[in-house]
VOGU-3710 file (C-alpha; in Angstrom, 3 decimals, decimal comma):
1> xxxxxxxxxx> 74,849/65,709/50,043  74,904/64,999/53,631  74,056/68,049/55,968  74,955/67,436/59,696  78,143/65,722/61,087  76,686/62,450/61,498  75,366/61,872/58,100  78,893/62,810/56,777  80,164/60,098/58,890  77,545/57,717/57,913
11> xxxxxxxxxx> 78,459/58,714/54,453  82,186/58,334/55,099  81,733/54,813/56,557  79,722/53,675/53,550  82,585/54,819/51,457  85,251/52,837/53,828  83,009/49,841/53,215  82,886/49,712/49,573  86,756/50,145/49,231  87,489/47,566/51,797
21> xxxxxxxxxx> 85,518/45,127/49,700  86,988/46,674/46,724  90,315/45,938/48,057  89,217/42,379/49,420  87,829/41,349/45,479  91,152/42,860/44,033  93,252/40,495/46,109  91,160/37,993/45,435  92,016/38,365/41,483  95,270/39,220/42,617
31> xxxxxxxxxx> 95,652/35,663/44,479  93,842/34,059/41,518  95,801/34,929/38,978  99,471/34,076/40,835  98,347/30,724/41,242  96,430/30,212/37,687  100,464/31,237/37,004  102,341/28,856/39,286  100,226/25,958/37,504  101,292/27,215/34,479
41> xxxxxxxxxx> 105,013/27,208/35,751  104,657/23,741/37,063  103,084/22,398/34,082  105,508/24,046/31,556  108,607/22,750/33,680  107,052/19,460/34,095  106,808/18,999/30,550  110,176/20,204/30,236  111,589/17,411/32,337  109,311/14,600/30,831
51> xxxxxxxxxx> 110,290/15,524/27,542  113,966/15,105/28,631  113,876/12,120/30,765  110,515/10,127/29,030  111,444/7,343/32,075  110,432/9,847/34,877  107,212/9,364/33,690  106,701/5,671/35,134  108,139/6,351/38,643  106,038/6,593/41,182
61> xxxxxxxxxx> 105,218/9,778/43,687  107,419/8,059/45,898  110,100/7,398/43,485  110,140/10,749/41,765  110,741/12,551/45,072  113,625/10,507/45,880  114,824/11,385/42,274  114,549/14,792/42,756  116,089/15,091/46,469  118,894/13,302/44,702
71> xxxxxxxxxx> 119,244/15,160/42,112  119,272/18,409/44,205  121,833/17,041/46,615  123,994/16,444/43,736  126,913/19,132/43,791  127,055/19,188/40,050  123,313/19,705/39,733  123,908/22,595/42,634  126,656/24,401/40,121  124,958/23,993/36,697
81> xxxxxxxxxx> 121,704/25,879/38,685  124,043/28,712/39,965  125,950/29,002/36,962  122,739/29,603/35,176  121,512/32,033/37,642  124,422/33,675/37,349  125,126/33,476/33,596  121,349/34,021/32,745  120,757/31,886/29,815  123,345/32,794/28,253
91> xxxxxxxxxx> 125,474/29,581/27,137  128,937/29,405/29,563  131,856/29,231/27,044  132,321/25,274/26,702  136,536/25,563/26,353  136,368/26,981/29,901  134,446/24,385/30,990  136,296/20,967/29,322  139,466/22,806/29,756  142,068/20,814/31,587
101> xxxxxxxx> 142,962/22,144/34,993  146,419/22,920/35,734  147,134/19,884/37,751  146,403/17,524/34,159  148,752/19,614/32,564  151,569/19,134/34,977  150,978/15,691/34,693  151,516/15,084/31,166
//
């Protein structure tokens, strides 16, 4: 154990040391392991969309992104995602969906 006051801060700045590169390895793993995830994510979803549209597959990088900024622009696209969001997965009742408005009605 260290005796006089210097040694004890010698001691203490040792210990600082080894927790700083404690903390820098645990971020490291940290770091790692949210972007070992966000492949996974981006595989899994891209899978998801080739499997539903097979044709996406032959578009080019140039192609697909003006797919995809279309398909985000797309006010329909825009609802579905916030319905879902706000729904969770859980399926939105299709009668309220198809139902006629109240303008279709009156027209009848």
């Amino acid at each position: 154990m260290p005796k006089t006051r210097t040694e004890k801060i010698a001691s203490f700045d040792e210990q600082i040391t080894k927790l700083q590169e404690q903390r820098r390895k645990e971020r490291q793993r940290q770091q790692q392991e949210e972007r070992k995830a966000k492949e996974r994510r981006y595989k899994k979803r891209h899978e998801l969309l080739e499997n539903s549209l097979p044709d996406v597959i032959s578009l080019t990088d140039e192609q697909y992104k003006t797919f995809l900024e279309r398909a985000i622009a797309n006010d329909t696209v825009r609802k579905i995602i916030s319905n879902i969001l706000s729904h969770g997965t859980k399926p939105v009742n299709e009668k309220q969906e198809n139902a006629p408005s109240h303008e279709e009605n009156s027209n009848s």
